[in-house]
C-alpha atoms as a printed R data frame, in Angstrom:
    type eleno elety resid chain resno       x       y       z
1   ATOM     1    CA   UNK     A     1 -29.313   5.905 -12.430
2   ATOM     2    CA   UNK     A     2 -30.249   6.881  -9.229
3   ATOM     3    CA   UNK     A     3 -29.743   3.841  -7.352
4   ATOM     4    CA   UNK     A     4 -26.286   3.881  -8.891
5   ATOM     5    CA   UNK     A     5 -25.670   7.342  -7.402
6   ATOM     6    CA   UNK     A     6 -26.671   6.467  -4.189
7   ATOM     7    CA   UNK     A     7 -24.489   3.120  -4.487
8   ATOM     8    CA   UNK     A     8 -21.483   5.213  -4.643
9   ATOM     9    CA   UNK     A     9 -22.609   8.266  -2.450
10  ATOM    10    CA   UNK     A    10 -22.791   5.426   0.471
11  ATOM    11    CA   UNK     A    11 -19.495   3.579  -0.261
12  ATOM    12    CA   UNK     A    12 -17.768   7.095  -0.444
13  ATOM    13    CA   UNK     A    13 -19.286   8.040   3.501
14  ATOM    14    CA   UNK     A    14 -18.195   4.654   4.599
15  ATOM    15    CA   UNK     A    15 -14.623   4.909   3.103
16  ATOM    16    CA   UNK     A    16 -14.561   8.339   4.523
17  ATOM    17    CA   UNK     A    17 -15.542   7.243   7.560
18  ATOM    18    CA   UNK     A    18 -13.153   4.247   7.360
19  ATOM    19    CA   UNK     A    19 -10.489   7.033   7.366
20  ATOM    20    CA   UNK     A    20 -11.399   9.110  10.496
21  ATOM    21    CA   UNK     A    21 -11.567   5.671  12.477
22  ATOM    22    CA   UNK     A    22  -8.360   5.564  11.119
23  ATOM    23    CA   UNK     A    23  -6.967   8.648  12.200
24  ATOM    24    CA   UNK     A    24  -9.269   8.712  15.818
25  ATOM    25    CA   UNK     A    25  -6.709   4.989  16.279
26  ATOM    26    CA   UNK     A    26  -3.727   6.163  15.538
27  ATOM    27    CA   UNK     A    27  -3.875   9.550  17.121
28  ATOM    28    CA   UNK     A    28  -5.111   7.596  20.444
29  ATOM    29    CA   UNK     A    29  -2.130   5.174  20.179
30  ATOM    30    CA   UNK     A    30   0.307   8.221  19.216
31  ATOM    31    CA   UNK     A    31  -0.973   9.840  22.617
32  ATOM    32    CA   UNK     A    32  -0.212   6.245  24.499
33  ATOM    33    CA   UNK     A    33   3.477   6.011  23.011
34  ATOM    34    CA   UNK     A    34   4.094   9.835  24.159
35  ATOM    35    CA   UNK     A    35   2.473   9.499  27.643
36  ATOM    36    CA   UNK     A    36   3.031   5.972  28.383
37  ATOM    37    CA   UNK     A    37   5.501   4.489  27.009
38  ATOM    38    CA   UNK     A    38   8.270   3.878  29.812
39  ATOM    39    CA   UNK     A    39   6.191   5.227  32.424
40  ATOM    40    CA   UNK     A    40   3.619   4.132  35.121
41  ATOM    41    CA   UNK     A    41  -0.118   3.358  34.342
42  ATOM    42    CA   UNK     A    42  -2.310   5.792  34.725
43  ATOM    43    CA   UNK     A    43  -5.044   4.755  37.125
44  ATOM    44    CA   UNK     A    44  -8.200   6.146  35.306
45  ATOM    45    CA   UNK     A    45 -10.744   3.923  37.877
46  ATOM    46    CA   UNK     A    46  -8.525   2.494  40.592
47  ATOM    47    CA   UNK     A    47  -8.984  -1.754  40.423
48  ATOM    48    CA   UNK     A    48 -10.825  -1.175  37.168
49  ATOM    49    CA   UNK     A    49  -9.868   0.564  34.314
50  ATOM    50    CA   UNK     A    50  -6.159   1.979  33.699
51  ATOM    51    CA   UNK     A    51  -4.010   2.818  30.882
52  ATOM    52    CA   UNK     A    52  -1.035   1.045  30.140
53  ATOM    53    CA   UNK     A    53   1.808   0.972  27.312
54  ATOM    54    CA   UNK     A    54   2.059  -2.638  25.551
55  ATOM    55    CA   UNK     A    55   3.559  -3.303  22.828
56  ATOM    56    CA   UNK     A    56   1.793  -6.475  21.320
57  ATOM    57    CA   UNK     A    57   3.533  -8.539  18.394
58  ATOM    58    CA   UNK     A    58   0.223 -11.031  18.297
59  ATOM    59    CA   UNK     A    59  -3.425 -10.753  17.302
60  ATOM    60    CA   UNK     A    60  -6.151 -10.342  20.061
61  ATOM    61    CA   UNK     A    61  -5.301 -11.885  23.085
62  ATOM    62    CA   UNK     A    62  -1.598 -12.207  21.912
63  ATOM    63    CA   UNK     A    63  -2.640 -14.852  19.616
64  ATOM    64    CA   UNK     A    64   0.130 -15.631  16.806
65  ATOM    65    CA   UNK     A    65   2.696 -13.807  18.861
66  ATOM    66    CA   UNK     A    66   5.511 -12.941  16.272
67  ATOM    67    CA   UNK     A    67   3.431 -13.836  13.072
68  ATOM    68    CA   UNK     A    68   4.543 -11.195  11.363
69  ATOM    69    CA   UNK     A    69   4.630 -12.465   8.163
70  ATOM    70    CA   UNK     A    70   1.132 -14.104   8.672
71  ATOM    71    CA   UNK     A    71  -0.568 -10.707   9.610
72  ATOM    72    CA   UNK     A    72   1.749  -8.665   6.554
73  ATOM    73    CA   UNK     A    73  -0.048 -11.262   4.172
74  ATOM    74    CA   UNK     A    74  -3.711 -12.197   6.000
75  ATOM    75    CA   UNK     A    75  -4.412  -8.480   6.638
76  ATOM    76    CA   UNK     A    76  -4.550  -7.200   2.872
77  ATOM    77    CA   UNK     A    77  -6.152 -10.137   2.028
78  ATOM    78    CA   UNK     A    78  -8.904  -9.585   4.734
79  ATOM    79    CA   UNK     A    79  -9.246  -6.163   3.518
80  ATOM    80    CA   UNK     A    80  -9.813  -6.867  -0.085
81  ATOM    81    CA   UNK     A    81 -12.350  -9.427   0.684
82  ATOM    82    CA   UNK     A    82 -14.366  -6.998   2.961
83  ATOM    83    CA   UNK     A    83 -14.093  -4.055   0.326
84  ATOM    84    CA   UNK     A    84 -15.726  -6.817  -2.190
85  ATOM    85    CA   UNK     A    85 -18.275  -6.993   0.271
86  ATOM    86    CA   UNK     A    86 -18.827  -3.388   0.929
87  ATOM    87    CA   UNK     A    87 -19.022  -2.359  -2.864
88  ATOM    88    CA   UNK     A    88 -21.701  -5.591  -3.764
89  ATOM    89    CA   UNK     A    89 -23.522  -5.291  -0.575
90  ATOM    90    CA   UNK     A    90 -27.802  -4.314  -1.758
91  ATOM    91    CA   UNK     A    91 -27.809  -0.614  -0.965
92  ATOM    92    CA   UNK     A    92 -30.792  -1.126   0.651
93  ATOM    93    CA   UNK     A    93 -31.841   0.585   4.469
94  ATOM    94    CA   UNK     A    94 -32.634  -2.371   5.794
95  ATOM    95    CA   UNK     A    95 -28.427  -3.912   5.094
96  ATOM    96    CA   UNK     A    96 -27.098  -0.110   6.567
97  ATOM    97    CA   UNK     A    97 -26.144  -1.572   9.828
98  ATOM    98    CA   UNK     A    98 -24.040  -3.562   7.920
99  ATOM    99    CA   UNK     A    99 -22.434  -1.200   5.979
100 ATOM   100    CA   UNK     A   100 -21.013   0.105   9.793
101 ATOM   101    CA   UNK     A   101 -19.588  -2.940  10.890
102 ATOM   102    CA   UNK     A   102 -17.678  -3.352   7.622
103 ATOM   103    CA   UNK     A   103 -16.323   0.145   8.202
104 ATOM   104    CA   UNK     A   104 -15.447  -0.937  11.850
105 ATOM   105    CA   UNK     A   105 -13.769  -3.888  10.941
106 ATOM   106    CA   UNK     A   106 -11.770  -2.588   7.695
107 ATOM   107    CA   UNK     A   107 -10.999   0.821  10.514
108 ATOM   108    CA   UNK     A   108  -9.667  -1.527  13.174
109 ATOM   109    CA   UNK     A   109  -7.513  -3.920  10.599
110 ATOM   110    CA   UNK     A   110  -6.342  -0.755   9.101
111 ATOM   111    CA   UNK     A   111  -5.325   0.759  12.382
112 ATOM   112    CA   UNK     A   112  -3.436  -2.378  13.527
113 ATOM   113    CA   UNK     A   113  -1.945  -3.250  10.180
114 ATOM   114    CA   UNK     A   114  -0.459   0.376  10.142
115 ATOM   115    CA   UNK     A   115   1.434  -0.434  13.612
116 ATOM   116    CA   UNK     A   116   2.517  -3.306  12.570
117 ATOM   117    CA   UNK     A   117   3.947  -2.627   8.997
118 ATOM   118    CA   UNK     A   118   5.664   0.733  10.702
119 ATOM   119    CA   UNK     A   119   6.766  -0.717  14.287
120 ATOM   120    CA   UNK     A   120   6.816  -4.506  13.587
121 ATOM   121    CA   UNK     A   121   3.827  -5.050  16.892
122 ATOM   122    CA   UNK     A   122   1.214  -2.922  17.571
123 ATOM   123    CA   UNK     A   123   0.419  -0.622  20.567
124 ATOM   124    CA   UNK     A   124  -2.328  -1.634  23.057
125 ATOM   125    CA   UNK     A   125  -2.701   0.894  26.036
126 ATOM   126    CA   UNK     A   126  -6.497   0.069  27.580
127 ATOM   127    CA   UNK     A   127  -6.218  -2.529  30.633
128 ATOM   128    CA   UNK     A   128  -9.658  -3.466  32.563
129 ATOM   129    CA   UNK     A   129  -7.326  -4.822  36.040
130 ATOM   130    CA   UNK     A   130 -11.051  -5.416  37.449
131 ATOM   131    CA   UNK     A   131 -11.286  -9.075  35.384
132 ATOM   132    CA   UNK     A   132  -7.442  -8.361  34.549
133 ATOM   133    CA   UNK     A   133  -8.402  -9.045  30.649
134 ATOM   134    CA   UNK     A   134  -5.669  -8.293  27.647
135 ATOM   135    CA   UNK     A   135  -4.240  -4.739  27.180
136 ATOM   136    CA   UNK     A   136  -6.278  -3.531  23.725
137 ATOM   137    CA   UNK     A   137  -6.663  -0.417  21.959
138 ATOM   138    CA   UNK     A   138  -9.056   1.325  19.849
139 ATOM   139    CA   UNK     A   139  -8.648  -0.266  16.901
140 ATOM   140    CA   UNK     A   140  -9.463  -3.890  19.048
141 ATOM   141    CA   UNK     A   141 -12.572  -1.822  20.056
142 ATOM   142    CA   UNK     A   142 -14.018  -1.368  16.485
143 ATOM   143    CA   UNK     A   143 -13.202  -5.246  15.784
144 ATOM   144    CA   UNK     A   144 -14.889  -6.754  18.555
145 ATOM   145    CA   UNK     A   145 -18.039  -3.867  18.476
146 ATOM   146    CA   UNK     A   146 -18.418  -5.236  15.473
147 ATOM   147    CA   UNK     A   147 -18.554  -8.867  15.569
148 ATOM   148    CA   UNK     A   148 -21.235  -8.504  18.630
149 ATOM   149    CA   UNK     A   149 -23.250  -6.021  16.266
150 ATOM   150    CA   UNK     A   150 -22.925  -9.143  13.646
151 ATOM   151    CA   UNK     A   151 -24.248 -11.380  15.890
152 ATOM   152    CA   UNK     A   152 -26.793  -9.698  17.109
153 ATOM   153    CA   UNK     A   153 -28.568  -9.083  13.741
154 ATOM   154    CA   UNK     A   154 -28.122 -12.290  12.469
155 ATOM   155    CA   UNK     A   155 -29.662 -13.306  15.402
156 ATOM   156    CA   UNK     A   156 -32.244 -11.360  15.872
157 ATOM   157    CA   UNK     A   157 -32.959  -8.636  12.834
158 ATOM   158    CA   UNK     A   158 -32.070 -10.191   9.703
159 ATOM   159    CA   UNK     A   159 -34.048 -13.384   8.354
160 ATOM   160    CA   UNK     A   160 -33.190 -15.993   6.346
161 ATOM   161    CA   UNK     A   161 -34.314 -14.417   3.041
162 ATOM   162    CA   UNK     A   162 -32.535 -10.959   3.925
163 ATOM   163    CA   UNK     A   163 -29.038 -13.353   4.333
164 ATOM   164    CA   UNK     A   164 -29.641 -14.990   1.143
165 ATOM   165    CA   UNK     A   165 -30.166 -11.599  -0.535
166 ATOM   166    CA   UNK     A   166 -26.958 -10.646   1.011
167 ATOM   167    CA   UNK     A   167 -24.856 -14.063  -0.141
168 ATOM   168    CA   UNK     A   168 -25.986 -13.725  -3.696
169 ATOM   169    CA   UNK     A   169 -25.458  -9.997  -4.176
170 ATOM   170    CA   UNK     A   170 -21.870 -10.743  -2.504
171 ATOM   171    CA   UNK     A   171 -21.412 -13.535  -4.802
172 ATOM   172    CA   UNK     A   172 -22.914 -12.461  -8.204
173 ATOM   173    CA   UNK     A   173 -20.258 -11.041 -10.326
174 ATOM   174    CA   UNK     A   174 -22.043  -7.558 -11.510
């Protein structure tokens, strides 16, 4: 019973905090459409960092440009799968770390997939001009912090047996 408890006691935190990467997103994008949309960049480091209104209708990188359709379908789909994965991952300390890189990943699609079911693209104001990489936002942030996190303990933390414990609690049907 207590297990059980604790099962749902963690999957409430991480939806909860699912939600205030949610809101920390869209406020953060709400702020870029009010201060710089139709205006200049602000220059936070000069040659380095700046903010900058974009409105993107692709994935990262402008990937799929105009794929609406694509993103309206893959996105709830994506999300479903990962919740699957959040409510059967072993609720154990050791598989915490990737309990937070689920809630990045559901935040960020969330984030975007709100722009782009309300707008139709989705707002990227962050602009490194030093290695002049793609416009992002905060919602990007949480993706890609997450897939390095991912990496990194599969790589390094987690062995085979802890994986294996993870694919078969993912895939039993209990």
């Amino acid at each position: 019973m207590f297990y059980k408890v604790n099962k749902w006691i963690s999957i409430v935190y991480s939806l909860i905090l699912v939600g205030l990467l949610v809101l920390l997103d869209q406020w953060t994008k709400h702020l870029a459409v009010s201060h710089l949309m139709n205006k200049s960049d602000i220059i936070l480091i000069p040659n380095v960092l700046q903010l900058h209104y974009l409105e993107n209708t692709g994935a990262a990188f402008s990937m799929l440009e105009g794929k609406q359709t694509f993103f309206a379908v893959a996105t709830p789909i994506l999300l479903i799968l990962l919740l699957i994965i959040l409510f059967r991952m072993p609720r154990e300390k050791k598989y915490l770390y990737l309990d937070y890189i689920i809630v990045l990943v559901v935040a960020g699609a969330i984030g975007n997939h709100i722009d782009r079911v309300i707008n139709n693209y989705v707002v990227d104001f962050i602009y490194f001009s030093l290695i002049n990489f793609p416009v992002f936002n905060i919602a990007d942030c949480y993706v890609t912090v997450s897939m390095i996190l991912l990496l990194i303990l599969i790589l390094f933390y987690y062995k085979d047996e802890d994986l294996e414990e993870i694919k078969k609690s993912i895939l039993s049907r209990n």
